[in-house]
N, C-alpha and C positions, 0 to 999 in steps of 0.2 A: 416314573420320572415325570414330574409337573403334576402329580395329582392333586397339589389344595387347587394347584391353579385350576387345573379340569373343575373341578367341584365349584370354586368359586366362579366361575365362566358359568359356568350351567344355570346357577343360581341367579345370575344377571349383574356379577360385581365387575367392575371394570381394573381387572388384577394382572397387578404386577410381579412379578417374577426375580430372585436375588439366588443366585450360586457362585459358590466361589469356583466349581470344577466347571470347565467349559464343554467338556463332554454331555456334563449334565444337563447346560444350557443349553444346547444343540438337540440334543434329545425330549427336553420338555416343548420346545417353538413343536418342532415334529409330532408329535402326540399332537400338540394343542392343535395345531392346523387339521392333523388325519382325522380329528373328532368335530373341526368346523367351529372350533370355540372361537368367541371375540376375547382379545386379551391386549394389554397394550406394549406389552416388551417382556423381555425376559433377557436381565443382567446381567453380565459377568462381574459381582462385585463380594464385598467379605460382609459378613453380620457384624463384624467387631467394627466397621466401618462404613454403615449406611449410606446408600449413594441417595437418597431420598430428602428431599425442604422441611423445613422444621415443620411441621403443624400440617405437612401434603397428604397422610392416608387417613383414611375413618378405621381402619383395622388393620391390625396385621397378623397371621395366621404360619404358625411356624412350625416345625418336627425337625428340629437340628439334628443332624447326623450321631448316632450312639450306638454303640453295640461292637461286636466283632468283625463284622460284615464293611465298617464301616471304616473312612479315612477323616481322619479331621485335620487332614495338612500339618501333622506336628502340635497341634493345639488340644493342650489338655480342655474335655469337656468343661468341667468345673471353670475353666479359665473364660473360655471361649462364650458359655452362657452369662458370667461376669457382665462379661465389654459388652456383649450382646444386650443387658439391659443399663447398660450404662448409656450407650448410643443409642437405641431402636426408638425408645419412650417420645424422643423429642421428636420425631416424624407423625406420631400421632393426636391426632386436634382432639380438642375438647371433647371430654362425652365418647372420646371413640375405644377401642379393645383391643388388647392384644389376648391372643387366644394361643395357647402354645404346647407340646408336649414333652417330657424328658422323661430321664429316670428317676424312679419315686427316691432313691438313697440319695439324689442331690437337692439341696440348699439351697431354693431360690430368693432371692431378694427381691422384694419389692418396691419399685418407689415411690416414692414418698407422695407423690400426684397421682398414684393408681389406687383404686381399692380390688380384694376379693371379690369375684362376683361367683364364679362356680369353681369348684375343685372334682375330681376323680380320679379314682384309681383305676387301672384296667391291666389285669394280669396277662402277661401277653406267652410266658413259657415260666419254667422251674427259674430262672437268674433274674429271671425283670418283666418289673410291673412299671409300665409307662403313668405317670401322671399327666392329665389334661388339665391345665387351668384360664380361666377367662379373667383378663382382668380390665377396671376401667375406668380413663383416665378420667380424673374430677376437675 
């Protein structure tokens, strides 16, 4: 729970934190604090509805909820990564990245202000291989 955020804390990013589950947002502050990270909040808010100023992150760093294990509030994935780059794009200034991963069998869109900069595959069991991709805004 909060792991980009640990990772990007350690790193020395000044990151912020978006969950729709509040459980989840109570438990990433708790990590983030027991581990001494500096972070600047951690949201209760939706991906389909960025609570973030047009142009405020240099990056944004994502692993949306998929699998069995997992709830997505009633929202089919496919749906939910839609709106996800339909809103997220515009939070990020010039020159900056969205870095993110899903499942290799979905269909991402790109916008139109982003390029490919890396793509991978990473086989995680026998049903699904995650894709990481890095992308960045022009």
């Amino acid at each position: 729970t909060g792991g980009i955020l640990i990772e990007a804390s350690m790193v020395g990013c000044h990151a912020i934190g978006v969950d729709i589950d509040g459980s989840m947002v109570q438990g990433s502050i708790v990590n983030l604090k027991s581990l001494n990270c500096q972070f600047l909040g951690v949201i209760r808010g939706d991906a389909r509805m960025i609570p973030l100023r047009e142009g405020s992150v240099d990056c944004i760093a994502t692993d949306p909820p998929y699998g069995r294990s997992t709830s997505l509030k009633r929202v089919e994935l496919a749906k939910l990564l839609a709106r996800f780059m339909d809103e997220a794009p515009s939070a990020v200034k010039r020159d900056g990245h969205i870095c993110m991963a899903y499942p290799s069998w979905l269909d991402l869109d790109i916008p139109s202000d982003f390029r490919l900069v890396e793509e991978h595959d990473m086989k995680v069991h026998r049903s699904l291989t995650r894709r990481i991709v890095v992308l960045r805004r022009l």
